[in-house]
DRENDO-1510 file (C-alpha; in Angstrom, 1 decimal, always signed):
<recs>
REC; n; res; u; v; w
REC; 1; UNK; -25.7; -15.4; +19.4 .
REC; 2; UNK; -27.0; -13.4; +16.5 .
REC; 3; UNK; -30.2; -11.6; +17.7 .
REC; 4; UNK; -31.4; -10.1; +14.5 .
REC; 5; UNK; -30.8; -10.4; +10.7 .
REC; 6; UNK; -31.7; -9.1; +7.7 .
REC; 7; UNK; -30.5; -8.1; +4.0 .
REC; 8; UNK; -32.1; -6.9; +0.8 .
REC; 9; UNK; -30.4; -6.2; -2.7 .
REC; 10; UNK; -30.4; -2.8; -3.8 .
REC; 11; UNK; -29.3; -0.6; -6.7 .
REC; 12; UNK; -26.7; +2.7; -6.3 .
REC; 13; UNK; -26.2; +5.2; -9.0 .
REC; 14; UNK; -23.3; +4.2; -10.7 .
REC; 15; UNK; -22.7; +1.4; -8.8 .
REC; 16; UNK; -23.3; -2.5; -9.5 .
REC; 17; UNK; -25.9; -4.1; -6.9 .
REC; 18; UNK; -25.1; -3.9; -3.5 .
REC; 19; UNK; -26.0; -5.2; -0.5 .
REC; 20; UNK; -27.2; -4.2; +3.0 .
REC; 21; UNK; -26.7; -6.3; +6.0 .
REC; 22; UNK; -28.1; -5.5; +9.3 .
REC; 23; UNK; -27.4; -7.1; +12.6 .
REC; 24; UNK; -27.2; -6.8; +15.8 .
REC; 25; UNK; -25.3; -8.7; +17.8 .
REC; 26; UNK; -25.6; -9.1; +21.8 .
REC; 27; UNK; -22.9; -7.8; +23.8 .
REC; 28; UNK; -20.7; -7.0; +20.8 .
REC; 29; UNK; -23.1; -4.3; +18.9 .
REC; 30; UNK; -25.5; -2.4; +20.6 .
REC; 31; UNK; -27.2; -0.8; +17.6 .
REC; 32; UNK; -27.9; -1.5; +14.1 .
REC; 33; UNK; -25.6; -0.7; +12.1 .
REC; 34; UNK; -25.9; -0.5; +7.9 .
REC; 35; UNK; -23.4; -0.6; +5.6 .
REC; 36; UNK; -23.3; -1.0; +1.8 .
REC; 37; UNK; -20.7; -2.7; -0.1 .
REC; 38; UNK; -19.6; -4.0; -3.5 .
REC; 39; UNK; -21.5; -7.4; -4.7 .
REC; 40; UNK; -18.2; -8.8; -5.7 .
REC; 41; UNK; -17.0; -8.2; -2.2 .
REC; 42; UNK; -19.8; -10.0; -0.4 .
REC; 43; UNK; -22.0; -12.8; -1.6 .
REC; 44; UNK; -25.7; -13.7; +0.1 .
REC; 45; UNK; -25.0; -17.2; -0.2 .
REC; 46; UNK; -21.1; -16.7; +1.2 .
REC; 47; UNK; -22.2; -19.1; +4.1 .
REC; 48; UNK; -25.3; -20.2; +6.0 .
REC; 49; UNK; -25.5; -17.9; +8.4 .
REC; 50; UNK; -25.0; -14.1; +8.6 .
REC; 51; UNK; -23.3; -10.8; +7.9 .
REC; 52; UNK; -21.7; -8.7; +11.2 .
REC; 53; UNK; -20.6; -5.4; +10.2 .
REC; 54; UNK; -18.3; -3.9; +12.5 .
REC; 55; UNK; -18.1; +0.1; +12.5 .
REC; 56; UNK; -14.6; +0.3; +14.1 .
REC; 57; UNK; -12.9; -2.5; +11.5 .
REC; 58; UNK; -14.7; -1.4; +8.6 .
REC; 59; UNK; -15.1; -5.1; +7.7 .
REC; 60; UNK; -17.8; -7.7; +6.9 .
REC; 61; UNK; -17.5; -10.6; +9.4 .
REC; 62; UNK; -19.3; -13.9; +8.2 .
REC; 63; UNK; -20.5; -16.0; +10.6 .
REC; 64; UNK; -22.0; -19.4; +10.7 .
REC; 65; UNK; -25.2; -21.0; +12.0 .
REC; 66; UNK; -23.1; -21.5; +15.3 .
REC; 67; UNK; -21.8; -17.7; +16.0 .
REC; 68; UNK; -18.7; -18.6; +15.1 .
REC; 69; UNK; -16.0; -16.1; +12.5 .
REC; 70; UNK; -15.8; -18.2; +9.3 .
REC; 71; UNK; -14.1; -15.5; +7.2 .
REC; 72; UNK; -14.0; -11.7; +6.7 .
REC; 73; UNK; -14.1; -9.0; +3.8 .
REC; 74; UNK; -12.7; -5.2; +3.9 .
REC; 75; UNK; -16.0; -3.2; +3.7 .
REC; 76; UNK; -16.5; -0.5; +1.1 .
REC; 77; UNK; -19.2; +2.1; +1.2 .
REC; 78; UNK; -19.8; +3.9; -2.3 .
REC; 79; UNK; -22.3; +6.4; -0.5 .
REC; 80; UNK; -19.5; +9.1; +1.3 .
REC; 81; UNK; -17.4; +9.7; -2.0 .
REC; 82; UNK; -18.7; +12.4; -3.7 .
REC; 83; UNK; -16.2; +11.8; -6.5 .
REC; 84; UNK; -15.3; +8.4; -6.6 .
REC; 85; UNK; -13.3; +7.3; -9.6 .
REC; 86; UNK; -13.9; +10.3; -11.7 .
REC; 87; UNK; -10.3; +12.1; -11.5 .
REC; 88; UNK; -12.0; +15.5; -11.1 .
REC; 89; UNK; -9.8; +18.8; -10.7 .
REC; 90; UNK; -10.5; +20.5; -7.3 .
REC; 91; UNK; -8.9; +23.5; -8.4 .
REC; 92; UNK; -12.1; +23.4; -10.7 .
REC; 93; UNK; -14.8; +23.2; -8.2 .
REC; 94; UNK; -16.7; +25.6; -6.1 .
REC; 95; UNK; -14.8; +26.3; -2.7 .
REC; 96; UNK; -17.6; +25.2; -0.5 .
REC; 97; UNK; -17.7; +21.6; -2.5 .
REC; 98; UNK; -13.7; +21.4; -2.0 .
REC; 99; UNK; -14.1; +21.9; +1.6 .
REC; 100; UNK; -16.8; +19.9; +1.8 .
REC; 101; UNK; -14.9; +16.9; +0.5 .
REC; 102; UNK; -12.3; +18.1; +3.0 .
REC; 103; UNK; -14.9; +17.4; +5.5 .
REC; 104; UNK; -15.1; +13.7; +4.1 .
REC; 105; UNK; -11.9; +12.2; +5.6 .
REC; 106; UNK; -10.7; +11.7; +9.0 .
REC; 107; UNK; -6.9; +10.1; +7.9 .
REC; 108; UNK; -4.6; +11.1; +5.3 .
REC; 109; UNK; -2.3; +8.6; +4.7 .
REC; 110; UNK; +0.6; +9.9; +1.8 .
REC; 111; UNK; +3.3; +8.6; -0.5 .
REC; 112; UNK; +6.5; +10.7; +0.2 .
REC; 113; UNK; +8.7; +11.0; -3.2 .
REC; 114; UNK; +6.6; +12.8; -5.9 .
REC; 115; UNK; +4.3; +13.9; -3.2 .
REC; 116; UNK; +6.1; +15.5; -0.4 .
REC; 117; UNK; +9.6; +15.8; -1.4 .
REC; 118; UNK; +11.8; +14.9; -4.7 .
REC; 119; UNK; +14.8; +13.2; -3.7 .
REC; 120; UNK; +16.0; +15.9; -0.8 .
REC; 121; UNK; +14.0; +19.1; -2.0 .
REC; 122; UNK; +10.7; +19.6; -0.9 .
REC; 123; UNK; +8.0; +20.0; -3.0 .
REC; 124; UNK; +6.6; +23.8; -2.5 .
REC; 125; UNK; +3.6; +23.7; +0.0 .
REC; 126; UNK; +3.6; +19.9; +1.1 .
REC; 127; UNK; +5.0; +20.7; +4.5 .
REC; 128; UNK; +2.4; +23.3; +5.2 .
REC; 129; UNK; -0.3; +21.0; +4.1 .
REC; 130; UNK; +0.2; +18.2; +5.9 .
REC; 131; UNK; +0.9; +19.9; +8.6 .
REC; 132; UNK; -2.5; +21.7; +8.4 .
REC; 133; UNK; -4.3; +18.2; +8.4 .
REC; 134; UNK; -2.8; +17.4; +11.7 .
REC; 135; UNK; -3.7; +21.1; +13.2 .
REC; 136; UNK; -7.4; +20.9; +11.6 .
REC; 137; UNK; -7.5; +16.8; +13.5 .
REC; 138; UNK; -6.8; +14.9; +10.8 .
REC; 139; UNK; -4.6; +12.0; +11.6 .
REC; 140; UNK; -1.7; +11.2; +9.2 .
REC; 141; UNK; +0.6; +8.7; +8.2 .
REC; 142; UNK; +3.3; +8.8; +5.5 .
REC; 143; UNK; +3.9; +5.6; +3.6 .
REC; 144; UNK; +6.4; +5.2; +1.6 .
REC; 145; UNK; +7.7; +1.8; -0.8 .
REC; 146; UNK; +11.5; +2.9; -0.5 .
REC; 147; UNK; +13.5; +0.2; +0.9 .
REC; 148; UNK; +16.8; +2.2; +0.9 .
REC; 149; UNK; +15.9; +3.7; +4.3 .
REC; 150; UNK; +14.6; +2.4; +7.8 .
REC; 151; UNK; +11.7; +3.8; +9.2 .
REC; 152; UNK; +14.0; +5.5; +11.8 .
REC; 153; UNK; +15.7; +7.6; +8.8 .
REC; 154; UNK; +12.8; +8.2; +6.8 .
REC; 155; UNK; +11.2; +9.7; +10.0 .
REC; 156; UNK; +14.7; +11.7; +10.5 .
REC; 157; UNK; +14.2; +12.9; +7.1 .
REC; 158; UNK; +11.1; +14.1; +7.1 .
REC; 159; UNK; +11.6; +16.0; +10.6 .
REC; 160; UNK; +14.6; +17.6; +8.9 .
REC; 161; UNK; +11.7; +18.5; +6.2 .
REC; 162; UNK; +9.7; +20.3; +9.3 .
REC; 163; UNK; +7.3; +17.4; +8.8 .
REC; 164; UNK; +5.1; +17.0; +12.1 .
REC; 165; UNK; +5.0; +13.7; +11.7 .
REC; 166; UNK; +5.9; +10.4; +14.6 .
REC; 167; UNK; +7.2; +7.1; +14.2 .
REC; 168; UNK; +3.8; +5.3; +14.3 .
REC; 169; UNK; +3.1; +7.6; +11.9 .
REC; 170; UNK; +5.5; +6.4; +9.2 .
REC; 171; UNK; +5.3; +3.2; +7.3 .
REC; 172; UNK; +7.8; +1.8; +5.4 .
REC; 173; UNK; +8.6; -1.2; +3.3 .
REC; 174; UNK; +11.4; -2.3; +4.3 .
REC; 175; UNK; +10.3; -1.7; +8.2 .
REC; 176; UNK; +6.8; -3.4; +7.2 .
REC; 177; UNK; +8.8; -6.7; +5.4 .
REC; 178; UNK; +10.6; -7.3; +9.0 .
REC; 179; UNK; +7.8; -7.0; +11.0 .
REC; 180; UNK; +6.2; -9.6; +8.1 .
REC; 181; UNK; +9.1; -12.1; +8.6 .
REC; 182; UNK; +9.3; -11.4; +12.5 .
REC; 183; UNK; +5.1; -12.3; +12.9 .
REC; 184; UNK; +5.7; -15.7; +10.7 .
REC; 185; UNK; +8.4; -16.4; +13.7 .
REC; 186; UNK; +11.1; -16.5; +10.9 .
REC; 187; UNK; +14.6; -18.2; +12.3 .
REC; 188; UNK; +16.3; -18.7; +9.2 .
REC; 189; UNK; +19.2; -16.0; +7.4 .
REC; 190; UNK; +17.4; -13.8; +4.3 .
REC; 191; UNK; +19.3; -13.3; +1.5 .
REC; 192; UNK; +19.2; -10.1; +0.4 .
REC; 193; UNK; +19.2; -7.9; -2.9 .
REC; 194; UNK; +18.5; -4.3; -1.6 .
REC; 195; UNK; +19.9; -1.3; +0.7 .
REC; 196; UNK; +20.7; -0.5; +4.2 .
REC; 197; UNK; +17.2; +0.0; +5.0 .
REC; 198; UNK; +16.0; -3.4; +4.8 .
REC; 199; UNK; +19.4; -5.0; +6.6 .
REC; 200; UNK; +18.6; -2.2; +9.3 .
REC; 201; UNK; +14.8; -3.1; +9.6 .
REC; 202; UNK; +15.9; -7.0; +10.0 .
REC; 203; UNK; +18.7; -6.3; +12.7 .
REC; 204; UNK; +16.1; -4.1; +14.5 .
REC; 205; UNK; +14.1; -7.3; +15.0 .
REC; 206; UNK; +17.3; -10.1; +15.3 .
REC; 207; UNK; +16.9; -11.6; +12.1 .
REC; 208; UNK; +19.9; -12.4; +10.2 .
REC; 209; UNK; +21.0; -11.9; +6.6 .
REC; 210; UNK; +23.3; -11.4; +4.0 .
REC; 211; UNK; +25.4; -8.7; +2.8 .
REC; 212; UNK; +24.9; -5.8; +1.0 .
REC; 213; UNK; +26.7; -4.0; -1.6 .
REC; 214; UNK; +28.9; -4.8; -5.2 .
REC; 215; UNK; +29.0; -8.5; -5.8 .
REC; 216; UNK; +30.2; -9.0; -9.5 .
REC; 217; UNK; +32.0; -11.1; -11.6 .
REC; 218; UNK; +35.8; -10.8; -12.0 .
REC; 219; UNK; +36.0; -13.6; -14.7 .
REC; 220; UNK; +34.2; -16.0; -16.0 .
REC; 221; UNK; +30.8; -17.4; -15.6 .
REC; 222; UNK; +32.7; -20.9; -15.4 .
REC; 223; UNK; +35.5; -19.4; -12.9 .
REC; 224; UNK; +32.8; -17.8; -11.1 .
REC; 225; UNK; +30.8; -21.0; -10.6 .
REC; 226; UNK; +33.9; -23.2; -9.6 .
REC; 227; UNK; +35.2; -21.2; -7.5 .
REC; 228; UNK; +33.5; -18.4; -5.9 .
REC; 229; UNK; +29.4; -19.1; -6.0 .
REC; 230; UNK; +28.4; -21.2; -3.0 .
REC; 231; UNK; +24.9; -21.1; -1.1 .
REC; 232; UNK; +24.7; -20.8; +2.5 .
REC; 233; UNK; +22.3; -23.2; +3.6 .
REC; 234; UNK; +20.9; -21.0; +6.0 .
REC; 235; UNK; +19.1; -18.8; +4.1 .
REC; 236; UNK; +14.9; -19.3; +4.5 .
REC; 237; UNK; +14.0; -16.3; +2.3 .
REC; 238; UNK; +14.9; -14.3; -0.8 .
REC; 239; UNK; +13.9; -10.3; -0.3 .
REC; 240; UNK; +14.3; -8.1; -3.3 .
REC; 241; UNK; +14.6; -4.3; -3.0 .
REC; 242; UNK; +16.1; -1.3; -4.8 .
REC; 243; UNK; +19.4; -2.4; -5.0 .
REC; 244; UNK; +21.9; +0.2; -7.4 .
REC; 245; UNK; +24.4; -3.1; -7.1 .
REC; 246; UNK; +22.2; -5.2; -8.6 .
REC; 247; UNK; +24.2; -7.7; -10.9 .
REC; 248; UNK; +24.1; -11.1; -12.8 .
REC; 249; UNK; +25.4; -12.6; -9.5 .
REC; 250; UNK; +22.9; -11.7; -7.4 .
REC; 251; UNK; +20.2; -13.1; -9.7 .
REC; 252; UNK; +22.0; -16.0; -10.0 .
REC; 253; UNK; +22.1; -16.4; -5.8 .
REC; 254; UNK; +18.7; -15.5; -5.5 .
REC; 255; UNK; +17.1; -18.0; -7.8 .
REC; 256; UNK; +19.6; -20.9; -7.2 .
REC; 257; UNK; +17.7; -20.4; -3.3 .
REC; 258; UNK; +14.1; -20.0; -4.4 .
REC; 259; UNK; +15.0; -23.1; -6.6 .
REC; 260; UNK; +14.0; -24.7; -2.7 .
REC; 261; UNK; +9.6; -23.8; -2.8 .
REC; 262; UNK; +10.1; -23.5; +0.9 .
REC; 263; UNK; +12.6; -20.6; +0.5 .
REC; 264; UNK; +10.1; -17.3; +0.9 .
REC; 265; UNK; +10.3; -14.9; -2.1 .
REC; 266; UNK; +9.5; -11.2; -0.8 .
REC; 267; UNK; +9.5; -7.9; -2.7 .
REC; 268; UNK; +9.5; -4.7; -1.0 .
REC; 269; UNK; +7.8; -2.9; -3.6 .
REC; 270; UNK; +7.3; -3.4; -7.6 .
REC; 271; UNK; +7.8; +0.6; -8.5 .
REC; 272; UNK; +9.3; -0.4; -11.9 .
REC; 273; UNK; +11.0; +3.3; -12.6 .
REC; 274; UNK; +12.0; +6.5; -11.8 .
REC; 275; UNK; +11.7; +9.1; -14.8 .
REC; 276; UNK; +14.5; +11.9; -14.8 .
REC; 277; UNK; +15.3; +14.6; -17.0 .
REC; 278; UNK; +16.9; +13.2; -19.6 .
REC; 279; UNK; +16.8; +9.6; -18.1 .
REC; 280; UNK; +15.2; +6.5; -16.6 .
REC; 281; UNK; +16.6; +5.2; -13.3 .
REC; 282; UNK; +15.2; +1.4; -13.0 .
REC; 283; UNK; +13.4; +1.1; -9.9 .
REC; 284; UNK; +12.8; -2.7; -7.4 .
REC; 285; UNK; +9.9; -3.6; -9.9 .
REC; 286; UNK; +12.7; -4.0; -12.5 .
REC; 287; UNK; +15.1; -5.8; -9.8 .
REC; 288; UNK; +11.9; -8.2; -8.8 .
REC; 289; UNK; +10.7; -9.1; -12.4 .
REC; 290; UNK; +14.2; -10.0; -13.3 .
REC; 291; UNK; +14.4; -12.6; -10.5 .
REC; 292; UNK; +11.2; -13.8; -10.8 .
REC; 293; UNK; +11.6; -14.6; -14.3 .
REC; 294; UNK; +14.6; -16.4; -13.5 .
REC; 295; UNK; +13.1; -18.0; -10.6 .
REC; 296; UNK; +10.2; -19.0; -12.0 .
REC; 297; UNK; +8.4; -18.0; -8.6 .
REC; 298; UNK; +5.9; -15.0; -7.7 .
REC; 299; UNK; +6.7; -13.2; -5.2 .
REC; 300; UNK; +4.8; -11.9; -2.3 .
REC; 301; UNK; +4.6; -8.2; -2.6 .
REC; 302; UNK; +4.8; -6.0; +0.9 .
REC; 303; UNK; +4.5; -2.4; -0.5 .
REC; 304; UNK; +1.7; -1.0; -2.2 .
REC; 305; UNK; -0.8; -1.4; -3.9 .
REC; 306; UNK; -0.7; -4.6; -1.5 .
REC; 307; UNK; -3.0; -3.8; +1.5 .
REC; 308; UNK; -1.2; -5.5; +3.5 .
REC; 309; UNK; +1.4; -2.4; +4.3 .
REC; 310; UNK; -1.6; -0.9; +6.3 .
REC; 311; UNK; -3.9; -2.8; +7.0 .
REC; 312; UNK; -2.8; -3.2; +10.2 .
REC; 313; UNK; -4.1; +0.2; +11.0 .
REC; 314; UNK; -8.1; -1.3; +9.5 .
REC; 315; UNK; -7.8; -3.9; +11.9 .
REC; 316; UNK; -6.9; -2.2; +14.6 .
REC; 317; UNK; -9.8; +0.5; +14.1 .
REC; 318; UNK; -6.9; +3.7; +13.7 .
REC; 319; UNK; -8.7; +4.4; +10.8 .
REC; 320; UNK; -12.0; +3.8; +9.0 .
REC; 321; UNK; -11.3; +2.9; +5.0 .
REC; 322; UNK; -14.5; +5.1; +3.9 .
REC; 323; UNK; -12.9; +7.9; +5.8 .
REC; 324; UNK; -9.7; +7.7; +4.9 .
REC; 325; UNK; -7.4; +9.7; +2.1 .
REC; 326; UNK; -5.0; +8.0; +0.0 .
REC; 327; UNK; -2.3; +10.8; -1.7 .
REC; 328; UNK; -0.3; +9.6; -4.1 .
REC; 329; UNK; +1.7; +10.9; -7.2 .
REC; 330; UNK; +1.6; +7.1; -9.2 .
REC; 331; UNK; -1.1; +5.3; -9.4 .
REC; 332; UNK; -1.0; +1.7; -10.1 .
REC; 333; UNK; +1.2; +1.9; -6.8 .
REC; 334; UNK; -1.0; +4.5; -4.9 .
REC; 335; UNK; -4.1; +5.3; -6.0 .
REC; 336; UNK; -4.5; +1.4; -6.5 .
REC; 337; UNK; -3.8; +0.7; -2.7 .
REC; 338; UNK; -6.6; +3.6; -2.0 .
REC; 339; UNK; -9.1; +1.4; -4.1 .
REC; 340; UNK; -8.0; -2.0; -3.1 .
REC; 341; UNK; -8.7; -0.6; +0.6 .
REC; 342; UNK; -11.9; +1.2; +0.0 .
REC; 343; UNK; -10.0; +4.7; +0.8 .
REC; 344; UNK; -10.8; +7.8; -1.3 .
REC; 345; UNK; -7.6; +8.8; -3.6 .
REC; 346; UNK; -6.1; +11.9; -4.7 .
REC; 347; UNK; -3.6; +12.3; -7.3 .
REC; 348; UNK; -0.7; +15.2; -7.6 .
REC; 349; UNK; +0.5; +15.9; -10.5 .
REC; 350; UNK; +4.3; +16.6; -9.0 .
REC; 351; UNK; +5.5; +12.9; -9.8 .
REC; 352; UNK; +5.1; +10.0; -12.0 .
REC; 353; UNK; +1.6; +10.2; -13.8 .
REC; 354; UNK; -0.3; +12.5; -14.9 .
REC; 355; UNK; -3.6; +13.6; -16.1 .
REC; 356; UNK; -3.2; +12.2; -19.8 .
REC; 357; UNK; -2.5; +8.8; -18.2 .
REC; 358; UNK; -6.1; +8.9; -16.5 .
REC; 359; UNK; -7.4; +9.8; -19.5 .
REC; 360; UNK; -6.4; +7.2; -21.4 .
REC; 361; UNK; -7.8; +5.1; -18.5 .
REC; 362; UNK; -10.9; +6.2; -18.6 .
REC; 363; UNK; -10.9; +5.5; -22.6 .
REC; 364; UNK; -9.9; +1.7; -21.9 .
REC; 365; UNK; -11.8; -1.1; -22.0 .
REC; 366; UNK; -9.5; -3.3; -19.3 .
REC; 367; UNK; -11.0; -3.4; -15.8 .
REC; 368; UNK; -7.6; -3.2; -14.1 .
REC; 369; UNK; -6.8; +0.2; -15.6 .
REC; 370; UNK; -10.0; +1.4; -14.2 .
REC; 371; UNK; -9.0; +0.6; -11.2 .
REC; 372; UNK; -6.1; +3.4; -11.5 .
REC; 373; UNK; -8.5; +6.1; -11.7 .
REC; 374; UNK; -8.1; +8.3; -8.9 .
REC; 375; UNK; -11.6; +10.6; -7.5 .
REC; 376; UNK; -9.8; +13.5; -7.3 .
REC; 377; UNK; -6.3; +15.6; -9.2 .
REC; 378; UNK; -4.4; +18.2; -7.8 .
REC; 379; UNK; -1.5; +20.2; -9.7 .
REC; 380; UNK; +0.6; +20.0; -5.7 .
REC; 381; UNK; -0.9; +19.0; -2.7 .
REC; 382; UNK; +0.1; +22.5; -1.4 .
REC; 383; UNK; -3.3; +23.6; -3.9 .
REC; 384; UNK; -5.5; +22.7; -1.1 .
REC; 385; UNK; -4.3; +25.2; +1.5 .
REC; 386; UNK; -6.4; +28.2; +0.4 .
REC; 387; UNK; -9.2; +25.5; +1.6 .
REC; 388; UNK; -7.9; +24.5; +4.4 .
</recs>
């Protein structure tokens, strides 16, 4: 099965030793094909046999003595990102180096609040820009961790916006935590702490669930357990979402059914605030830690930074990871899902963090914070339209 194989260590500037695997395999690659990647992301030893690198997956197939798929890794390639990690400002660079960056993507994929829009106001220039990555051939996808809307009225939304954007082109947590539960063949109810957008995404694909809205306690704690707490014993699965009707009962419904370790816990997202003039508005982080506490189970996370809100579009070969942009305004949310994909990042500075946050990243000593670094900074995404 596998015709030819070979690999060396080598050493990258600024990067740990990496490793290039060559192969080509009969009737599945007709040409060599290299490709460098992390060493914590691929061993030598990994298995017995070899390394396939396929260029539309962006991924490092291992196979065994017998040809056969044993396990795979997300491929990332340090050599395309001319600022990888180093949060520069591309308001500060020559314009020939900003378009050639420009040149370095193929896919923008974008958060939407603090990026394109705050709440119902656009922010100046985003429309523009995105738009001008679709007419220049870039392909682009808004993803979003709100729960509150389906992907039906986020894509309403951002037409309303003057967005040019289409329903494939919009990923959504709550739409993504259905389509989760529908591919496990989930047949159970869900019991729900969240919005409309999550009980809309599960009707879309049959699946039952609770209701939403106020549930709170008239009396009691006593009165409230003797008379009005009982669990349905249909419910499977626990999701938690932003939920602005989240209350003591609800926490105590959702961990008395994750008290059963076959029940599924699921968070949409763990955005843990929203900052406001002259406030803090708790966001579905704060709603999910308070459960999870309670529950003494951890959850499985569907929004960002977990890949798994997109990865659909790696596997399918939409988009190549060392080509790809991540846009983001927060970044252990954002820019985190660009690094734990292999994308290229760029942060705005119209939302949550800002360029004294990265600095005091840079300054730690914790390896997790440097993972929040983003390559690139931009005061509004609308900056890069002189460029483009």
């Amino acid at each position: 099965m596998i015709k030819r194989f070979a690999a060396e260590l080598v050493e990258e500037s600024k990067v740990l030793a990496a490793a290039v695997a060559v192969l080509a395999v009969s009737n599945t690659v007709n040409t060599e094909y290299f490709a460098t990647f992390d060493k914590t992301n691929s061993e030598l030893t990994k298995t017995s046999g070899a390394y396939a690198v396929t260029p539309q997956q962006n991924t490092v197939i291992y196979i065994n003595k017998t040809g056969n798929k044993v396990g795979s890794d997300i491929l990332r390639r340090n050599n395309i990102n001319m600022y990888r990690q180093t949060c520069t400002n591309l308001l500060e660079q020559p314009p020939e180096k900003v378009k050639e960056w420009l040149n370095g993507f193929d896919a923008v994929i974008t958060d939407c609040d603090g990026v394109l829009w705050v709440y119902s106001n656009v922010i100046e220039g985003a429309v523009d820009a995105m738009n001008r990555f679709k007419t220049i051939g870039k392909k682009i996808f808004f993803c979003t961790n709100n729960s509150t809307k389906t992907r039906q009225q986020l894509l309403e939304k951002s037409h309303s916006m003057g967005f040019d954007i289409t329903a494939e082109g919009m990923i959504s947590s709550a739409h993504s935590t259905a389509a989760y539960l529908k591919a496990r063949n989930f047949q159970k109810k869900v019991y729900v702490i969240g919005a409309g957008g999550i009980t809309g995404e599960l009707d879309a694909v049959g699946i039952k669930h609770s209701e939403i809205g106020p549930d709170v306690m008239t009396s009691t704690l006593a009165d409230y357990l003797a008379t009005s707490f009982r669990k349905d014993p249909e419910i499977g699965a626990v999701v938690v979402g932003f939920d602005e009707h989240f209350s003591f009962c609800k926490m105590i419904k959702a961990a008395s059914y994750l008290d059963n370790p076959e029940c599924l816990f699921i968070a949409t997202n763990t955005d843990e605030r929203f900052p406001m003039p002259g406030m803090v508005i708790p966001g579905s982080g704060s709603f999910v830690r308070a459960v999870q506490t309670c529950a003494e189970r951890e959850p499985f996370v569907i929004g960002k930074p977990n890949p798994s809100i997109c990865e659909w579009l790696i596997n399918e070969g939409t988009i190549d990871p060392a080509r790809t942009l991540m846009i983001g305004d927060r970044c252990n949310t954002d820019i985190l899902l660009g690094y734990n994909c292999g994308f290229q990042t760029l942060l705005v500075g119209t939302g949550i963090h800002k360029l004294n946050d990265v600095e005091a990243w840079k300054n730690s000593d914790d390896p997790e914070q440097k993972k929040l670094i983003p390559d690139v900074f931009l005061p509004k995404l609308g900056d890069l339209l002189p460029f483009m």
